[in-house]
FIKOLZA-1660 file (N, C-alpha, C; in steps of 0.1 Angstrom, whole numbers, plus 5000, padded with zeros to 4 digits):
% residues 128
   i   px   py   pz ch aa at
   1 0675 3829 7220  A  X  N
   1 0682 3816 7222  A  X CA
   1 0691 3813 7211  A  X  C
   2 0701 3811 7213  A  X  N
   2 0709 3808 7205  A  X CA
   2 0714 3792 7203  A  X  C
   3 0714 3788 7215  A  X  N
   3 0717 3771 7214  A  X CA
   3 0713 3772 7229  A  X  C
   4 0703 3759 7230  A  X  N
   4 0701 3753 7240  A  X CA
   4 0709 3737 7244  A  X  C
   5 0710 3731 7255  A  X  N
   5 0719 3721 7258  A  X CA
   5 0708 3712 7262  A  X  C
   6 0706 3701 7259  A  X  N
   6 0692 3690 7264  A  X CA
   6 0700 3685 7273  A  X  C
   7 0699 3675 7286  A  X  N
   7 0706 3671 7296  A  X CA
   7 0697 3655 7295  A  X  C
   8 0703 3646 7298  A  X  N
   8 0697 3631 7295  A  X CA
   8 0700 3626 7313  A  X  C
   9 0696 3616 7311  A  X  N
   9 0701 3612 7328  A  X CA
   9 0712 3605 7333  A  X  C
  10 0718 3601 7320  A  X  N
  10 0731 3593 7319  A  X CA
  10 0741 3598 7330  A  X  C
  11 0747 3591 7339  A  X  N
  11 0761 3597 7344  A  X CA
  11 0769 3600 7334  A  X  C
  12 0771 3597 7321  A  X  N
  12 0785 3598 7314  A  X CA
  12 0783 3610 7308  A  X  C
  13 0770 3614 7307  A  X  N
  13 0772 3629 7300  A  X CA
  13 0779 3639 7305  A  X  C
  14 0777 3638 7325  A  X  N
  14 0789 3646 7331  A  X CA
  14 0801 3639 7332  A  X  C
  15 0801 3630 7331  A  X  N
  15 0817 3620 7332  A  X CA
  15 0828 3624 7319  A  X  C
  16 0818 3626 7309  A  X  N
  16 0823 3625 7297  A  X CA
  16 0828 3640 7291  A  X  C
  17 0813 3645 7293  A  X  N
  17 0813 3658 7288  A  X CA
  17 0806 3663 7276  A  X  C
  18 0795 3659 7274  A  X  N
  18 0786 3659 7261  A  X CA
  18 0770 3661 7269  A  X  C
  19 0766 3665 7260  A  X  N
  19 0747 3672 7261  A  X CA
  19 0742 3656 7248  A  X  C
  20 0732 3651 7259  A  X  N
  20 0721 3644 7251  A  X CA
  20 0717 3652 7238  A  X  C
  21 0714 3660 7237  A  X  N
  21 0710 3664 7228  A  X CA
  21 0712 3682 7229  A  X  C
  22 0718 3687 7216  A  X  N
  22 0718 3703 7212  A  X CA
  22 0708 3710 7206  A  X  C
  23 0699 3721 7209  A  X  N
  23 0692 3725 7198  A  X CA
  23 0700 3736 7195  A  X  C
  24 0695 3740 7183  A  X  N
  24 0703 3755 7178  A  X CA
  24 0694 3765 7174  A  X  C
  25 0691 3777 7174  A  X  N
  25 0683 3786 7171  A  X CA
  25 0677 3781 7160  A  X  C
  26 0681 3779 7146  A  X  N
  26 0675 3778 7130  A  X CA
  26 0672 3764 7133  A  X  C
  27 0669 3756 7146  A  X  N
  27 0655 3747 7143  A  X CA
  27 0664 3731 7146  A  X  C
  28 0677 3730 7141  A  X  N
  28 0684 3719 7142  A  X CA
  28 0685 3711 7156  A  X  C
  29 0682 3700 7157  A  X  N
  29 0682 3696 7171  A  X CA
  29 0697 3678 7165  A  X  C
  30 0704 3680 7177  A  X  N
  30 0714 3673 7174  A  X CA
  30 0716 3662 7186  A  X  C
  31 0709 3650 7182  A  X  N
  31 0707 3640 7192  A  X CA
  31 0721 3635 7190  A  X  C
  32 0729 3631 7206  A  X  N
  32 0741 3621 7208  A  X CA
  32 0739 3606 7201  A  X  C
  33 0747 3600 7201  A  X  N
  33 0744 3586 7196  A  X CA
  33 0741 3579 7215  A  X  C
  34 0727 3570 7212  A  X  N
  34 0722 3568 7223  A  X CA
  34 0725 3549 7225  A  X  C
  35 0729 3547 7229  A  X  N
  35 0730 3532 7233  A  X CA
  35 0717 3524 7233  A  X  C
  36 0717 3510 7236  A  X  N
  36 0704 3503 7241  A  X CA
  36 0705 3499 7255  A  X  C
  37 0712 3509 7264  A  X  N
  37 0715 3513 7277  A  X CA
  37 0702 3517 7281  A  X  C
  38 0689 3511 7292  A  X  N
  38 0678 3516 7297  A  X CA
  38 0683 3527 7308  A  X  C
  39 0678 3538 7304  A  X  N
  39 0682 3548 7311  A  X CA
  39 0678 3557 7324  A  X  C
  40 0667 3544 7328  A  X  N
  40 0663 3546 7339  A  X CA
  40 0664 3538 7349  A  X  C
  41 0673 3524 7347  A  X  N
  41 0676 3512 7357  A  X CA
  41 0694 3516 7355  A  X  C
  42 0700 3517 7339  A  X  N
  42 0712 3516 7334  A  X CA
  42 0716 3506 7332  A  X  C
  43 0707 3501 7329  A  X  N
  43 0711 3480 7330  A  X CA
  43 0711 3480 7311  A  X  C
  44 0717 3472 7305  A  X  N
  44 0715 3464 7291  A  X CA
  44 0711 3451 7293  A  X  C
  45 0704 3453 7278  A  X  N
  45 0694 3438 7280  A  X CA
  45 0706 3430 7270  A  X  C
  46 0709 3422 7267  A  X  N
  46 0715 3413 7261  A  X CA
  46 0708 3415 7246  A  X  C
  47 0696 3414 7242  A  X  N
  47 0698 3412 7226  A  X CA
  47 0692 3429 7219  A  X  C
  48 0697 3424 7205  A  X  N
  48 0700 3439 7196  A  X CA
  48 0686 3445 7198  A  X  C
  49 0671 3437 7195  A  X  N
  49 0657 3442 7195  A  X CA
  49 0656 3450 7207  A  X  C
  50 0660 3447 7222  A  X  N
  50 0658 3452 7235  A  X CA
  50 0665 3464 7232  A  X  C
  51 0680 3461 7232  A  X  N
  51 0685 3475 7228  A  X CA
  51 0687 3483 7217  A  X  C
  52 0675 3476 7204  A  X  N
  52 0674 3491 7198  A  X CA
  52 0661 3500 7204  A  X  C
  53 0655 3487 7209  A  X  N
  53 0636 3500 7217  A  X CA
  53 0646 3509 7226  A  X  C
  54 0654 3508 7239  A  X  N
  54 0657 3515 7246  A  X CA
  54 0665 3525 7240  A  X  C
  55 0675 3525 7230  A  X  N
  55 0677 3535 7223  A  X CA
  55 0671 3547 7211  A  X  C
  56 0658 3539 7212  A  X  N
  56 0648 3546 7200  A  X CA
  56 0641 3555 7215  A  X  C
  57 0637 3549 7228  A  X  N
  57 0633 3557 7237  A  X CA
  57 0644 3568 7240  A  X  C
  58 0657 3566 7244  A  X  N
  58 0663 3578 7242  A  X CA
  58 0662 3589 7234  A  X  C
  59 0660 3586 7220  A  X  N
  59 0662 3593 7211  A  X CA
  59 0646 3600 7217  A  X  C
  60 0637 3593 7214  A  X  N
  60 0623 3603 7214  A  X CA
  60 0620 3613 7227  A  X  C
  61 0632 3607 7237  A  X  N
  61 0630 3619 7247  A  X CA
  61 0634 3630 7248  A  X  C
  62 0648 3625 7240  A  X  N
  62 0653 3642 7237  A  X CA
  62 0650 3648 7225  A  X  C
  63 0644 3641 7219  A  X  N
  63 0637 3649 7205  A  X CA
  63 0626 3656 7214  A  X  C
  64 0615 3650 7222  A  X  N
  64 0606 3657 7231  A  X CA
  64 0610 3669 7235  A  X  C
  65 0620 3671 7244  A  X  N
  65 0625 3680 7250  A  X CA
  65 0631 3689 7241  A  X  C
  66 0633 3690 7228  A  X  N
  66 0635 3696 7221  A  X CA
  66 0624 3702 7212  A  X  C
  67 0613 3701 7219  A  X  N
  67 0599 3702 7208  A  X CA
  67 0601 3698 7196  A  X  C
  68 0602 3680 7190  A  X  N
  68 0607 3680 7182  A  X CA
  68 0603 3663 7184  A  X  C
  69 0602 3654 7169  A  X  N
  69 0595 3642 7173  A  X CA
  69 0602 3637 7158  A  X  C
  70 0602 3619 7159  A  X  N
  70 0607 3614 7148  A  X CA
  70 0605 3619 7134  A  X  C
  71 0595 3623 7136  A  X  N
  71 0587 3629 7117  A  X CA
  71 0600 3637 7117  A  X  C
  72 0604 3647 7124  A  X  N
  72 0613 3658 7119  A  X CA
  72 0634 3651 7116  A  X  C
  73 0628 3641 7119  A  X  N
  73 0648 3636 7117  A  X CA
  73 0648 3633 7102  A  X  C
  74 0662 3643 7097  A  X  N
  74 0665 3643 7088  A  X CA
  74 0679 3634 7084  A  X  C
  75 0687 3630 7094  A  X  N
  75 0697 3619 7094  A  X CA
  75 0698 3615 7101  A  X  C
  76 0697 3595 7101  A  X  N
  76 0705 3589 7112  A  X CA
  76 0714 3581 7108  A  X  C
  77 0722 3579 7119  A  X  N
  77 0735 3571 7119  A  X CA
  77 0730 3559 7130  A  X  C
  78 0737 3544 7123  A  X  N
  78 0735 3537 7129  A  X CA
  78 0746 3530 7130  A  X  C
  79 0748 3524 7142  A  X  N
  79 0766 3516 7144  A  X CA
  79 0761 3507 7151  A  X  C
  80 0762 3500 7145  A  X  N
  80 0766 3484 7151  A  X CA
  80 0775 3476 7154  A  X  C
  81 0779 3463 7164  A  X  N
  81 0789 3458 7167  A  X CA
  81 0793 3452 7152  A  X  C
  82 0775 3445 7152  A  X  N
  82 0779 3432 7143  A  X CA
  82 0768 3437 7130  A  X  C
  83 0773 3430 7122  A  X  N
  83 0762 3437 7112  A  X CA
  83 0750 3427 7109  A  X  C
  84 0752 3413 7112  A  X  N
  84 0744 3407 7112  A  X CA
  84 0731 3409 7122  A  X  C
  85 0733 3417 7132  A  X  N
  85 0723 3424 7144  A  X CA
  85 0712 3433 7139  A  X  C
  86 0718 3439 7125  A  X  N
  86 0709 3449 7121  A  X CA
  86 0697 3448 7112  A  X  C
  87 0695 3436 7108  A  X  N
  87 0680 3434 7104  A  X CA
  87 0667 3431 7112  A  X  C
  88 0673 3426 7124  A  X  N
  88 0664 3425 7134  A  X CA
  88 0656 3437 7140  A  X  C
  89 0666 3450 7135  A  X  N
  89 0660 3461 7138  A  X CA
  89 0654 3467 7132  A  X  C
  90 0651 3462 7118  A  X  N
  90 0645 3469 7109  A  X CA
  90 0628 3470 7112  A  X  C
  91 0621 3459 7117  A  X  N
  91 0608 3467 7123  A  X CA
  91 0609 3482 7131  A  X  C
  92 0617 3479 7140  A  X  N
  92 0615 3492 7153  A  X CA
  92 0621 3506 7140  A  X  C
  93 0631 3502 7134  A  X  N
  93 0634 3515 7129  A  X CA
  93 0621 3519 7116  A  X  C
  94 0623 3513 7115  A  X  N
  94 0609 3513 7100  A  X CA
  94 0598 3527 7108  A  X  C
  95 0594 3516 7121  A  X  N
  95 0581 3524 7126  A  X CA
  95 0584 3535 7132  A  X  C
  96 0597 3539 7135  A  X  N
  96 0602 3552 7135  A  X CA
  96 0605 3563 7129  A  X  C
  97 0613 3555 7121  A  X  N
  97 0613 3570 7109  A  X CA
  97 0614 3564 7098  A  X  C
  98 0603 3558 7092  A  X  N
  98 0599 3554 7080  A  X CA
  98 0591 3565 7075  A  X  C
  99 0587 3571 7082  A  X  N
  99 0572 3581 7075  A  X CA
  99 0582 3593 7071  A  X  C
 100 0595 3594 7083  A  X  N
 100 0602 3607 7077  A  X CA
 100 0613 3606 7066  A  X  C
 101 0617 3591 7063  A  X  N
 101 0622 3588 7059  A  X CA
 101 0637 3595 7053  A  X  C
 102 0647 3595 7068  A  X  N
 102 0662 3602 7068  A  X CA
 102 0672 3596 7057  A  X  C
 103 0683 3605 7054  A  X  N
 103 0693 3604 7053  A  X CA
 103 0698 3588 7066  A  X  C
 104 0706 3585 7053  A  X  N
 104 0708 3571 7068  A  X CA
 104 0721 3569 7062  A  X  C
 105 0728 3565 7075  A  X  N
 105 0738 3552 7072  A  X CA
 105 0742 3546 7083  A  X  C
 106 0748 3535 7080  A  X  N
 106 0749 3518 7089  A  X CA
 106 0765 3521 7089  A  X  C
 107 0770 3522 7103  A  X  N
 107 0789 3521 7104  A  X CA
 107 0788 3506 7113  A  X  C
 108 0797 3500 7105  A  X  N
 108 0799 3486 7117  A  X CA
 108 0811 3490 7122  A  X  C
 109 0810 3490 7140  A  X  N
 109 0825 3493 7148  A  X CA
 109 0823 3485 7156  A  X  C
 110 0833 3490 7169  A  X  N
 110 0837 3478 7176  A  X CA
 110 0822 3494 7189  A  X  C
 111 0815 3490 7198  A  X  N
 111 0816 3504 7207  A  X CA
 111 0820 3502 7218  A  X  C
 112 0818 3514 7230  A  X  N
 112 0826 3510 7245  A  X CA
 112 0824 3499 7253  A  X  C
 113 0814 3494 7251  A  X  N
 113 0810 3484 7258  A  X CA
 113 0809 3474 7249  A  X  C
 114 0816 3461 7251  A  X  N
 114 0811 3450 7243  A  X CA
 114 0805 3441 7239  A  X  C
 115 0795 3445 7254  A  X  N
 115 0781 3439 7250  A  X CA
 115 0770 3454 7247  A  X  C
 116 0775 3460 7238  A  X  N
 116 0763 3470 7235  A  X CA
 116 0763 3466 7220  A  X  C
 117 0754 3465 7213  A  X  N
 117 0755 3459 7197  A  X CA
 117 0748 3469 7189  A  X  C
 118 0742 3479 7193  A  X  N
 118 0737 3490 7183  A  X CA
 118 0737 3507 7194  A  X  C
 119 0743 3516 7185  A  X  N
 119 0740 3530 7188  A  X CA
 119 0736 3533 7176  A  X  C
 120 0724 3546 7179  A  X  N
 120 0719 3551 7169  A  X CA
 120 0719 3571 7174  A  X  C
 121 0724 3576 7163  A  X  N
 121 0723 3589 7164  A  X CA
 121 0718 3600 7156  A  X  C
 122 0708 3609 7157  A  X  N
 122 0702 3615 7147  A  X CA
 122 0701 3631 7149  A  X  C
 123 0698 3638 7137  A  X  N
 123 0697 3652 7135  A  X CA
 123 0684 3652 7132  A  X  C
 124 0679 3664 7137  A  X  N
 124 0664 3666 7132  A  X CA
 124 0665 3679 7129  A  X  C
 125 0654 3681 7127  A  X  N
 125 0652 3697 7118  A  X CA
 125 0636 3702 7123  A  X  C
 126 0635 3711 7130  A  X  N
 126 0626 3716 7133  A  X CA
 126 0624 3733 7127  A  X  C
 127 0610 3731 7120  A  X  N
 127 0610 3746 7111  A  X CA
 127 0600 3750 7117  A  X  C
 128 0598 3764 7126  A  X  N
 128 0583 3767 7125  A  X CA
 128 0576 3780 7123  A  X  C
% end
């Protein structure tokens, strides 16, 4: 195996043209930036906490499918609409990858949707 492709349930991944998540042979698993888009209705919930859990669930699915779980993320990226949205997230992210404690950084943008107020995207590293 040289690179495998993870597939998410999103329509935009075929609309778009991108893999939820990439692994690569030497262990690297490269999660998309995932919205607070629920990925099993497709509906957003209105505030940042709802949509950072549903994008922390993305993230852990395709880290799963990747044989691969929060302990192993070695960077995330976090983008926000607003920046004032992002301390509210600091529980959910804490109890995520606090223990792995990543490379991080916070980009404030505008994203596609303008009621989406946080994406979060991460690399892991899987050695075994």
């Amino acid at each position: 195996m040289s690179r495998r492709r993870i597939a998410g349930i999103s329509p935009f991944e075929h609309l778009i043209g991108y893999s939820r998540a990439v692994v690569d042979a030497d262990g690297w698993v490269f999660v998309s930036g995932c919205t607070g888009t629920d990925q099993v209705t497709m509906t957003l919930p209105a505030g940042v906490e709802d949509q950072c859990a549903n994008a922390l669930a993305t993230i852990q699915r395709a880290l799963a499918d990747a044989d691969a779980g929060f302990s192993d993320v070695v960077r995330v990226r976090y983008i926000v609409a607003d920046r004032s949205d992002f301390e509210r997230c600091w529980p959910q992210l804490r109890a995520a990858f606090g223990p792995a404690a990543p490379a991080a950084t916070l980009i404030v943008a505008g994203l596609i949707d303008p009621a989406m107020r946080i994406e979060i995207e991460v690399t892991a590293r899987v050695v075994r």
